[in-house]
Structures are given as structure tokens and as C-alpha cells.
C-alpha positions as CSV (number, residue, x, y, z in Angstrom):
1,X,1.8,37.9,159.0
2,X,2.8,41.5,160.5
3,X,-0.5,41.8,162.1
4,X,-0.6,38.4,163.4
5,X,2.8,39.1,165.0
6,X,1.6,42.4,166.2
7,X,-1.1,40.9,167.8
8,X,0.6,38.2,169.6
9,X,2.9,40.5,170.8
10,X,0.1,43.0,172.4
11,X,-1.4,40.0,174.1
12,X,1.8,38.6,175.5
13,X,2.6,42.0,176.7
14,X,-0.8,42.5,178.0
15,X,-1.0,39.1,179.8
16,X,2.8,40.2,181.6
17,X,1.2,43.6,183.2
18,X,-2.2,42.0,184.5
19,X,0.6,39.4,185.8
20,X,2.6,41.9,187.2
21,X,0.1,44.5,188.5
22,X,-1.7,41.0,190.1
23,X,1.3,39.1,191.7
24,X,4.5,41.5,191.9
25,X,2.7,45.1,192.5
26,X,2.2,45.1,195.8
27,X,5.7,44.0,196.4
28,X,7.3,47.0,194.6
29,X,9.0,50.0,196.2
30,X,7.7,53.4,194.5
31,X,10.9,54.3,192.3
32,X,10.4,50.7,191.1
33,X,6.6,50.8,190.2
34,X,7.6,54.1,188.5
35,X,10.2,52.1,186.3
36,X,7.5,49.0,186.0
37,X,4.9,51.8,184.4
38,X,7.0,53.7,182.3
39,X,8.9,50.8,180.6
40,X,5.4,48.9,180.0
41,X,4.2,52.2,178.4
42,X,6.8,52.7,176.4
43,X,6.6,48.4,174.7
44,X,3.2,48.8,174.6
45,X,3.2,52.1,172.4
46,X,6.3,50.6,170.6
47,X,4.0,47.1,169.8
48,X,1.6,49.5,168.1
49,X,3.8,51.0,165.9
50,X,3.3,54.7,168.3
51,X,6.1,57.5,169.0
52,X,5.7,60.0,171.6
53,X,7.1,63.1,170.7
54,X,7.0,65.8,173.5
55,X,7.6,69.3,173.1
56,X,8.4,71.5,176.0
57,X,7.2,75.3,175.9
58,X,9.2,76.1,178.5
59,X,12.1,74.4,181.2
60,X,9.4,74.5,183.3
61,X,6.8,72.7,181.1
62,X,9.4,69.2,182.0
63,X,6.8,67.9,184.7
64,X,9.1,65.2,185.2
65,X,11.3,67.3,186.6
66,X,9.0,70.2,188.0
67,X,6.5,68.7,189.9
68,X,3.9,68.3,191.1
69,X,1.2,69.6,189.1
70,X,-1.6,69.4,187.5
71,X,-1.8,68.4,183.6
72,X,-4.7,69.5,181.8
73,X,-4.7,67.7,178.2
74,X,-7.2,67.1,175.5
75,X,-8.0,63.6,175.1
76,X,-8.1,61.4,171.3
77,X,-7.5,57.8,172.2
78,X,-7.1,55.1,174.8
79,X,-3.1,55.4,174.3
80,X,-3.1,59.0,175.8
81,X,-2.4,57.9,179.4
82,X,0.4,55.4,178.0
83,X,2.0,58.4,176.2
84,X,1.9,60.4,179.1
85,X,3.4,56.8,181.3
86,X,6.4,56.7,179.1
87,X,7.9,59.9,179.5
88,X,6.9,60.2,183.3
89,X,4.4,58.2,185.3
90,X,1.4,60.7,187.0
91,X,-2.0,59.9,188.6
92,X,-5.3,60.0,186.3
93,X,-8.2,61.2,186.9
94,X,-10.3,59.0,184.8
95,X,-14.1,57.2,184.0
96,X,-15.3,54.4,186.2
97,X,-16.1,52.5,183.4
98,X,-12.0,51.7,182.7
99,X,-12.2,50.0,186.1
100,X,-14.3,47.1,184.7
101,X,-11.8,46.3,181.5
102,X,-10.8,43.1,181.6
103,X,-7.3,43.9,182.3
104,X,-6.8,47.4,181.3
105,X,-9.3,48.1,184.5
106,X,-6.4,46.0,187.0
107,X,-3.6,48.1,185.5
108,X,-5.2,51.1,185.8
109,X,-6.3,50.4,189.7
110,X,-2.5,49.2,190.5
111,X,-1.5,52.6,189.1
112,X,-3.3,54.7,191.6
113,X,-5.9,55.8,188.9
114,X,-8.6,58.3,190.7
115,X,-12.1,56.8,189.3
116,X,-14.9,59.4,188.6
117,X,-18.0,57.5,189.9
118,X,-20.9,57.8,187.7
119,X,-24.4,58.8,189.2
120,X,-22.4,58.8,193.0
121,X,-24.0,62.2,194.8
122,X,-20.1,63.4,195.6
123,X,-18.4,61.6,192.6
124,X,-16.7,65.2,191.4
125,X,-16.2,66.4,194.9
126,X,-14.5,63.1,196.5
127,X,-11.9,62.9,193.1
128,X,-11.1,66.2,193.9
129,X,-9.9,65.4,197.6
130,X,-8.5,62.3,196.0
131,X,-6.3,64.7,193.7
132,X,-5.2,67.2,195.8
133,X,-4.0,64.9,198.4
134,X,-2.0,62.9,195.4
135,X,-0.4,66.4,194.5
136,X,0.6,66.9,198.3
137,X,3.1,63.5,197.8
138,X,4.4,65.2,195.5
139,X,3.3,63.2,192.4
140,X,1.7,64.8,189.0
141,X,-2.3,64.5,188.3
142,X,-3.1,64.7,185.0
143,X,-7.2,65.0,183.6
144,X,-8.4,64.9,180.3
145,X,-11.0,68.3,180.8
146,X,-13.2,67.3,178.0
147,X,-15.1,64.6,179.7
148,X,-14.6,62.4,176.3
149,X,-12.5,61.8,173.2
150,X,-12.2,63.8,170.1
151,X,-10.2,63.9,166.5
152,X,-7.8,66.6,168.0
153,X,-8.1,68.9,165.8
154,X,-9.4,71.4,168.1
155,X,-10.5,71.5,172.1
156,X,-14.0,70.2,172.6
157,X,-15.3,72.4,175.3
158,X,-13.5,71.8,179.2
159,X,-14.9,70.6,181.9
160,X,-13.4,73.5,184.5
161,X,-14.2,71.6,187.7
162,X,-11.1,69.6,187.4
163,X,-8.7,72.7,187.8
164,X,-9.6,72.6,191.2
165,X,-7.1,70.1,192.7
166,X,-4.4,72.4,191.6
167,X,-6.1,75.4,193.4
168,X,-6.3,73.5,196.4
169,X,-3.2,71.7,196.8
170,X,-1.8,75.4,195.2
171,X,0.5,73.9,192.7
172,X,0.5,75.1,188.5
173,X,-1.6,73.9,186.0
174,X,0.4,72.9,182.6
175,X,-2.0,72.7,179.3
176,X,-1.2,69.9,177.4
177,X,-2.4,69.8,173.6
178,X,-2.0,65.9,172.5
179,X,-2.9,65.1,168.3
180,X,-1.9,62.5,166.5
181,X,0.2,62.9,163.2
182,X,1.6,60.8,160.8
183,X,5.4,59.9,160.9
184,X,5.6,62.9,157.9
185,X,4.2,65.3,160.6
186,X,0.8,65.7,158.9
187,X,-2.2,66.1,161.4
188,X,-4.1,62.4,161.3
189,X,-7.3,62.0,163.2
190,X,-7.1,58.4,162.5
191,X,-6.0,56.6,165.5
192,X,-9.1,58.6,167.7
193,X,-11.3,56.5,170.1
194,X,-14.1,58.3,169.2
195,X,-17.9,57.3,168.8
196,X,-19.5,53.8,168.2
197,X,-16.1,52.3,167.6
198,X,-15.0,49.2,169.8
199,X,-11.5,49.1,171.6
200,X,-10.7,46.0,169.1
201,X,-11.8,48.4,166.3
202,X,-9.7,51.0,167.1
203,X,-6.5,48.8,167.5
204,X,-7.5,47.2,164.2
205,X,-7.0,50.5,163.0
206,X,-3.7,51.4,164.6
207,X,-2.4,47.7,163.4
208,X,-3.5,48.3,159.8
209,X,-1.3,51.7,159.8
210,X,2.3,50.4,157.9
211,X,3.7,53.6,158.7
212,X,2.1,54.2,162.3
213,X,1.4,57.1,164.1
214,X,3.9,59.8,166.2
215,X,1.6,60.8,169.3
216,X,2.6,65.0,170.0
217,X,2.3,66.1,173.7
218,X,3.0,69.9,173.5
219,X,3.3,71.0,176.9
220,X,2.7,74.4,177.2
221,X,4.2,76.9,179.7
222,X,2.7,76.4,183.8
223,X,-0.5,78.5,184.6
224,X,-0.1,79.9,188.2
225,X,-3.4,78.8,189.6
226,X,-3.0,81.3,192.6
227,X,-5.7,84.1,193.0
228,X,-7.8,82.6,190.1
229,X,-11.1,81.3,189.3
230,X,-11.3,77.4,187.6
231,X,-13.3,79.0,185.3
232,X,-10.9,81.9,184.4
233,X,-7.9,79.1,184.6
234,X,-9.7,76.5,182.5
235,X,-10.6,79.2,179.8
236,X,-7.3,80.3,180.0
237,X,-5.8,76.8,179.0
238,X,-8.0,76.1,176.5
239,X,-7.4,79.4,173.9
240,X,-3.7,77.7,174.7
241,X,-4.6,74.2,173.3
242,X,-7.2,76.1,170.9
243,X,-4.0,78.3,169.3
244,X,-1.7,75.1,169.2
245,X,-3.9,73.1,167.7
246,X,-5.2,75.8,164.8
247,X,-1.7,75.7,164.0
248,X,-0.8,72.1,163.4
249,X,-3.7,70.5,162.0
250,X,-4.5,73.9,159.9
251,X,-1.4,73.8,158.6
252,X,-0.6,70.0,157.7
253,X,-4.1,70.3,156.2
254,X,-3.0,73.3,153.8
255,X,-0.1,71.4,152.7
């Protein structure tokens, strides 16, 4: 009976953004779509049973307060850009293919999400433009380097052609290592979208969890992106994310 309830409860919610994003959208002023996404984000995590914890290195690390910039996270599961939603909505970079979901793809569109265009000549270079001029409004971009999902134990390798929208638009890049852990704090790969599994799969698994999950963005101290190479930037995030993560999910696993 939980999971029934569970499940009635993601579809209801679901139905209410495609409604919202469809009809009401449009009509919103921006401090009020801001409130629309971070409020959905935050139910919609709730439903699943999923805290966000967020741990700031810095005062400077809050990029709900210092903005913009650019946020450069590993990537586990669909629920990433929610966790990042319901402490402060930013702009994604993000796969065309989340454009087609039945109503994931509407949400994400109303939410200004910058779509990578697979096999398009320019796809890398037009996102790019796409991001920097999002950072000159003053709003946060945020891009999951990796190109893909992993377990979060550790950085796959980055992708350093998106640190260049911060270079341009001359604003700091902030490394963001995101894991999953288990309300206990032990390290859980669990709830990762990660090969041959199906969206339903994965949210079977998340429902099945009677303790759920606590989703951990560590936001690490802003990376000056002035006078640098992407490559030397990107590198520089990922030993970061690398040292971060051999800590947590080293140490809940020698426990």
C-alpha cells in the first residue's frame, strides 16, 4: 500500500507541473517561476522519499546568493537537477534526448534547459553561446562534465569543453561533488541511473528503499576561471570532486 500511495502521488504531482509548465508558465513573472521550480523540486524529492543535504566549502560556495556562475557537478541520477532546483533554481546544460520525455521533456523546456543537439555540426559551440549569454542575466548554469551518469563513487573522466561559458561570460566555476548516501550517512550507489536500467526501473528502486536516500551536494570553494585554460580549470575541479569523493565513499565503505 506505501508504494501504491507513493505512486499515485508522483503521478498527481507530475500531472500538476506538465499542467503548470503547459497552461500557467508563460503567464509567470521570473521570481514566481523561480518559486514554481523550486517548490515542485522540493515535493517531488520529498514524494520519493529524497533529502538534499548541501554542504558549503566556503560563504562563497552559496550560489544562491553569489551568482552567477558556473556549476560543474558529477552526475548519478535523473533527480540531480531537482536537488540542485530545490535549493536554488539554475539553467542546465543537458541531452537532447530529455526534450522528448513525455512530460519531464515539457518541464525541462519551460525551465530554460540548454539542449546539447546530438550529431548537429555546432551542437557544443551554439550551447556554449546559449550559456554564457544565460550567465550575463545573471542566472547560474550548471553541467554535469561527465557527459553520462555514474555510481559516484568517484569522477568519471570530464568533458572540459563546458568550462568555457564561464571563461567567456568571466564568472567562477564552483565543483560540485553530488553521491547518494543512506539516511545513516553510508555511501549508497543504489539510487544511480546508470546503464540498461529504465527510468520506471530506477524509481522502482528509489520506491522500494523504506529508509530512502539523503542526496549530498558538496559545493566546493569558486575556481577563478580568469587567465586559465578549460583544460587546466576542468582538471583542476576534478582532483577536487576526486579528493571529496575518496573520502566519503572510502570511508562509509571501511566502516
Amino acid at each position: 500500500m506505501r508504494k501504491v500511495f507513493m505512486l499515485l502521488r508522483l503521478v498527481t504531482h507530475l500531472l500538476y507541473g506538465f499542467v503548470v509548465a503547459l497552461v500557467f508558465w508563460p503567464l509567470l513573472g521570473k521570481a514566481l517561476r523561480q518559486g514554481v521550480e523550486k517548490r515542485w523540486a522540493r515535493q517531488l524529492l520529498g514524494i520519493l522519499n529524497v533529502q538534499v543535504k548541501v554542504v558549503y566549502e566556503s560563504a562563497e560556495s552559496n550560489y544562491a546568493i553569489h551568482q552567477p556562475c558556473l556549476l560543474y557537478s558529477t552526475h548519478v541520477s535523473w533527480l540531480d537537477i531537482f536537488a540542485f532546483n530545490s535549493i536554488h533554481p539554475v539553467t542546465f546544460i543537458a541531452k537532447s534526448e530529455i526534450s522528448k520525455w513525455p512530460i519531464g521533456g515539457l518541464l525541462a523546456k519551460r525551465s530554460g534547459t540548454l539542449f546539447i543537439e546530438r550529431g548537429k555540426r555546432h551542437a557544443v559551440r551554439d550551447v556554449i553561446h546559449a550559456a554564457v549569454k544565460v550567465l550575463g542575466t545573471g542566472r547560474c548554469v550548471a553541467v554535469f562534465p561527465e557527459g553520462t551518469t555514474g555510481p559516484g563513487d568517484a569522477p568519471l573522466h570530464f568533458h572540459s569543453n563546458f568550462v568555457q561559458p564561464a571563461i567567456q561570460a568571466h564568472v567562477p566555476m564552483l565543483p560540485v561533488s553530488l553521491q547518494y548516501f543512506t539516511p545513516d550517512g553510508q555511501f549508497s550507489a543504489e539510487p544511480a541511473f546508470v546503464g540498461e536500467q529504465t527510468l520506471l526501473e530506477n524509481i522502482q528502486v528509489l520506491m522500494n528503499s523504506k529508509t530512502g536516500f539523503v542526496v549530498q551536494l558538496y559545493i566546493h570553494a569558486p575556481i577563478d576561471t580568469d587567465g586559465r585554460t578549460r583544460h587546466e580549470l576542468s582538471d583542476e575541479a576534478h582532483l577536487k570532486i576526486c579528493e571529496l569523493c575518496r573520502q566519503t565513499s572510502g570511508a562509509s565503505s571501511s566502516e
